[in-house]
N, C-alpha and C positions, 0 to 999 in steps of 0.2 A: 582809681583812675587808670584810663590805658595810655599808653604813652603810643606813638604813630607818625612816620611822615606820613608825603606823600605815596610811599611804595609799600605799605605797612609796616616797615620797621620798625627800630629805635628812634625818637625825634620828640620832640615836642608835647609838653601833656595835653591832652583831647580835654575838653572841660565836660560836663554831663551834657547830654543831650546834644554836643557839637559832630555833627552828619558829613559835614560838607568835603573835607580831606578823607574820609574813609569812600564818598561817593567817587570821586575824582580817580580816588586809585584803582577803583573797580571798573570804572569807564575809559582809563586809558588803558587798563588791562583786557579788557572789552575791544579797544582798536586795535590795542598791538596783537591779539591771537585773530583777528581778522586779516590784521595786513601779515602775520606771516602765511596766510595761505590765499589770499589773495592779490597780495604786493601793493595795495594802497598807496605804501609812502613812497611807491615811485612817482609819483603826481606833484609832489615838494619838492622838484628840482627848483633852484635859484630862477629868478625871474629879475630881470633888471628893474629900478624903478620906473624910466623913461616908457615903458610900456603898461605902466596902472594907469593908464589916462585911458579918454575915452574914444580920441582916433586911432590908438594899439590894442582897442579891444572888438573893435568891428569884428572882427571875423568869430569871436566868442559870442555877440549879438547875432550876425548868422546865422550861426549855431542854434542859439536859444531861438529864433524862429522858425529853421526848421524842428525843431523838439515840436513845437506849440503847432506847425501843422501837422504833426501827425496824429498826435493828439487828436486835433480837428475833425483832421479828416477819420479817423475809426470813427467817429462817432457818427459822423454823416454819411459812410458808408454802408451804417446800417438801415439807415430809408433811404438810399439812391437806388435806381434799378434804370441802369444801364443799356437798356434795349429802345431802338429808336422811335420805337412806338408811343412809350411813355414815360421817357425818360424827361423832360420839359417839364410832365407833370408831376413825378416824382420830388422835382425840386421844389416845385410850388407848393407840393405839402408839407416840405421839410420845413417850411417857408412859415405856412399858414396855420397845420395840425402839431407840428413837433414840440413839445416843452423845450425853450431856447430855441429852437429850431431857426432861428430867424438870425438871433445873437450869433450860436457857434458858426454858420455859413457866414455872418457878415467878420466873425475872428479872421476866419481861415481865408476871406479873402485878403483881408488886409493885410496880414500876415504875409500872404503869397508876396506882394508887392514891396513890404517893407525889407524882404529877405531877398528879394531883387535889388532894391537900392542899395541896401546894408552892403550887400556882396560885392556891387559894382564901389561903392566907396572904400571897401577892404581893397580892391586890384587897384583903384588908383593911389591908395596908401602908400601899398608896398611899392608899387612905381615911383613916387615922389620921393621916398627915398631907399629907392636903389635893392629893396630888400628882397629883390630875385634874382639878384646875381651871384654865382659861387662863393659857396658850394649849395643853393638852393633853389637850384634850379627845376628840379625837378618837383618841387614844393609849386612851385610857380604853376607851372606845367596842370598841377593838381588844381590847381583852383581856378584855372581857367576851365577846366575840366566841369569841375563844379558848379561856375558861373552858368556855363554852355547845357547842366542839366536842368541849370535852375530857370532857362530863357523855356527847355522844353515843358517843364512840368506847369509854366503856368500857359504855354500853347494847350497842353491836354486841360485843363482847367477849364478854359475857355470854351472848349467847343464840348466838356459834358455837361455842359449849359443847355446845349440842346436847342438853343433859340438863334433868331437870326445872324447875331453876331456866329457865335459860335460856330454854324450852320457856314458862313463862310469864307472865316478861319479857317475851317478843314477845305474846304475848296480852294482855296490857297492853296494849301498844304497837297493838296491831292493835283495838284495843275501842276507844283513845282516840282510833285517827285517822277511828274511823266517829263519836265525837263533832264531829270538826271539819270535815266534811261533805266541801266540796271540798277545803279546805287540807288534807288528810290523804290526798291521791289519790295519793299514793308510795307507800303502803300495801296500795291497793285492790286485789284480783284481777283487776281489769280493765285495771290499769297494764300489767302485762307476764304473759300469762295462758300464756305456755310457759316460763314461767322461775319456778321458785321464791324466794320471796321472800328465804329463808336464803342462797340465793346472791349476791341483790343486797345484803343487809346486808354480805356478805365481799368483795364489790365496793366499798363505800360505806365498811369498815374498812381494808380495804387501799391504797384509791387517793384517794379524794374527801377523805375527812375529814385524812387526813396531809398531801397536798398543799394545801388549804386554811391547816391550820396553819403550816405553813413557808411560805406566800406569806406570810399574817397576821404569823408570828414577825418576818421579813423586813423589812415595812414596818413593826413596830412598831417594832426596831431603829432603821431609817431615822430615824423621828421622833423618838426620844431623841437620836440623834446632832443630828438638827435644831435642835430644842427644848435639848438639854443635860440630864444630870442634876438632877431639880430640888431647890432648897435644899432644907435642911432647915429647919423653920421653927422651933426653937427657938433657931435661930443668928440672927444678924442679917442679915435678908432682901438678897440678889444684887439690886446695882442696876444694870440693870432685870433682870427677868426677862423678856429675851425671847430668840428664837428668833434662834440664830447666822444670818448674814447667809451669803445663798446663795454668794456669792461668795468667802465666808472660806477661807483657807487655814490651818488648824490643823496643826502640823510640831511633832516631837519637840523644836524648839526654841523653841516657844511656852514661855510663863511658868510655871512651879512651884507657884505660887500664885495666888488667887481673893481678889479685892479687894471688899468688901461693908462698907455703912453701918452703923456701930455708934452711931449716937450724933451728937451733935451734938459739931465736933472731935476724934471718933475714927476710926479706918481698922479692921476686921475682917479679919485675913487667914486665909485657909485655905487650907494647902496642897492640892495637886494633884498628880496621875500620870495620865500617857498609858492611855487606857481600855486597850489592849494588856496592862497592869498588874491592871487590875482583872479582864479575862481568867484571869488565872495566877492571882489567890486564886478565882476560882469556879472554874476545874479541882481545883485544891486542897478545897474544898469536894465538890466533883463527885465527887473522889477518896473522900471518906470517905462520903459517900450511897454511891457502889456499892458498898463494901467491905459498910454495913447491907444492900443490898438482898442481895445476895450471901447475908450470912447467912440471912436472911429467908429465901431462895428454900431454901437446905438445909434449914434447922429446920422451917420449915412452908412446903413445899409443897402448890399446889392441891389440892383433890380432882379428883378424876372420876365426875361422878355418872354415877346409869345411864342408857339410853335413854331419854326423856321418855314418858308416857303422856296422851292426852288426857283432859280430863272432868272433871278433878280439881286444886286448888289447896292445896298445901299447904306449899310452900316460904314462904323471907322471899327478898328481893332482895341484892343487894349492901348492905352499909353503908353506903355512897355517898347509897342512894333512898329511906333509914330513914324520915326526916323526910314525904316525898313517899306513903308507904303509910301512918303516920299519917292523915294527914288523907286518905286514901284510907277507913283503916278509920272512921274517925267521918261519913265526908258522902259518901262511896259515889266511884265513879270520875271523874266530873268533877273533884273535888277535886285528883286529880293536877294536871290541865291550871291549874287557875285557879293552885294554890300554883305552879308553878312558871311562869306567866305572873305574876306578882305579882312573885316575884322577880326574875325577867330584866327589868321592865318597871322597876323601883324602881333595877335596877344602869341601865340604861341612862337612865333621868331623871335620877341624880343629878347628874352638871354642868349642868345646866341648871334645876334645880333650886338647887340650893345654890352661886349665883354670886356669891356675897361673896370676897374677894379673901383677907379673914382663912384662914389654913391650918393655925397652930396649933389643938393640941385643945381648948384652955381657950375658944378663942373663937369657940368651934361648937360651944353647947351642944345646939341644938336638931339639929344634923345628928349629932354623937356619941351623943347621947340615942336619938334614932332608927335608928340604926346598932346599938347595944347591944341595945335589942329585938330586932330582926331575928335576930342572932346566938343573944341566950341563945332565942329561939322556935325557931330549927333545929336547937340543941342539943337542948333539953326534947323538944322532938316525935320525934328520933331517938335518945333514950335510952329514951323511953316504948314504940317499938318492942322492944326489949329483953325486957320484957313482958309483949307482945300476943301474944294468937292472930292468927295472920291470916285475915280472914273471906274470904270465897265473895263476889266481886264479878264474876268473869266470865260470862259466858254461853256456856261453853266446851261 
């Protein structure tokens, strides 16, 4: 008999035929000369408890749904063909000849939309309680960043649909970047005058706007890892809250618990798991989001509309822009630009605006008060589309 622990040393007699501690030792022997040259077990920094739930994981469900579009989209990129001629009909055979063909477009669009929600409920997350304020601001910064690509790539979506909506979608888009004179010169006929524009959109969906977001995803990561999960403020506030020391070395055998001021002669503890941990409940999470999209894609799949016709405007947009053609239909098309320059401009002032240290809700009245506007206003305006006729604002 051989004797063995876990590391194969001296330890414990091995009975015949028992496998299981000699496999164990080879398989963590197996991670650990992976993570010495790839560094793995930086990913097992401590993770509070208060963030294994499933409103501190949104932004790791983002995540997993842009994974799943990319996915998506490789694959439907290899029967789309991008030229305005037959691009409408490309889709319809992705539609109607493809194996899945039908399934993965109706994933990927679900997906698109669920990574819009998901995303917008991560920013009010962090808003509610207070978790872009110093030192994480610039974290902030990022993911309105990333919100703002994510409002872009399902515009480009939309119109390489190629059918009436879609069709104009970009006449929108192409009306409003002649309001913005020069800043709107990506748009212009004169940018790229042998290249149709439909194809640079399916250039700017497929390459520009994905790869931006995964550098962004990336460095956003980076800076939570830096910065730390931050508290929750109903607990009693991490002293201090600042940004782990560059030099820190956080190992699976750092501490289990989070030490925090409760009081005067009291200790606060909260336990802790290796972020690696909190990976495995947003798979788990992850898991039951695709299983919805999934349904989603079979019960109601896309349409396909027909060829676009110029001249005429009679679609609504996506649900996404409800709010944005609103105030389109009452103050004419500038109204896009300004509403949605108001918002982006209000998401990126807030840290710098609202620099009180207080994070709880009760003690931001005036930032919660104003946040709550915001919100029920882009609700009201995107149910009142519901509604409406949509009027004739292009000069198509």
């Amino acid at each position: 008999m051989t004797r063995i622990d876990e590391t194969g040393g001296a330890g414990r007699t091995r009975e015949p035929g028992e496998t299981g501690e000699v496999s164990m030792s080879r398989s963590r022997r197996l991670v650990a000369a992976v993570d010495d040259r790839l560094g793995l077990d930086a990913i097992r920094y401590p993770v509070p408890e208060h963030a294994n739930n499933l409103a501190w994981s949104l932004g790791g469900l983002t995540a997993v749904c842009l994974g799943l579009l990319i996915v998506t989209g490789v694959v439907l990129a290899q029967f789309y063909n991008p030229t305005p001629e037959v691009a409408n009909a490309s889709v319809r055979y992705i539609v109607e000849n493809v194996t899945l063909g039908r399934f993965t477009r109706g994933l990927h669009f679900w997906a698109a939309q669920a990574m819009y929600v998901l995303a917008a409920l991560h920013l009010i997350r962090v808003f509610f309680h207070g978790s872009y304020k110093r030192p994480r601001e610039a974290n902030w910064l990022i993911g309105v960043a990333m919100f703002g690509l994510t409002f872009l790539a399902l515009f480009t979506g939309t119109v390489l649909k190629w059918d009436q909506e879609g069709y104009e979608a970009l006449a929108h888009n192409l009306e409003g970047a002649k309001l913005l004179g020069g800043a709107g010169f990506w748009f212009s006929p004169e940018f790229a005058e042998n290249t149709p524009i439909l194809i640079r959109l399916y250039t700017a969906h497929i390459m520009l706007i994905p790869v931006l977001l995964v550098a962004l995803l990336t460095l956003h990561a980076l800076l939570i890892k830096r910065h730390r999960i931050s508290p929750h403020p109903a607990l009693p506030s991490t002293v201090p809250d600042t940004p782990a020391p560059l030099n820190s070395e956080q190992t699976s055998d750092a501490p289990d618990t989070t030490t925090s001021a409760a009081g005067s002669g009291q200790t606060f503890v909260e336990p802790t798991a290796p972020f690696s941990h909190h990976l495995r409940r947003v798979a788990a999470f992850g898991l039951v989001l695709l299983a919805g999209l999934a349904v989603l894609a079979v019960l109601f799949p896309p349409p396909v509309g027909p060829t676009p016709v110029a001249g005429i405007e009679v679609t609504k947009p996506l649900w996404v822009y409800w709010w944005m053609f609103t105030l389109e239909d009452w103050f004419g098309l500038p109204a896009i630009l300004w509403g949605a320059g108001v918002l982006f401009g209000l998401l990126v002032l807030l840290p710098f605006i609202d620099r009180r240290p207080a994070r709880y809700w009760r003690a931001r009245p005036v930032a919660m008060t104003l946040g709550a506007a915001v919100l029920i206003a882009l609700i009201v305006l995107t149910v009142l589309m519901l509604f409406t006729t949509p009027a004739a604002h292009l000069g198509m």
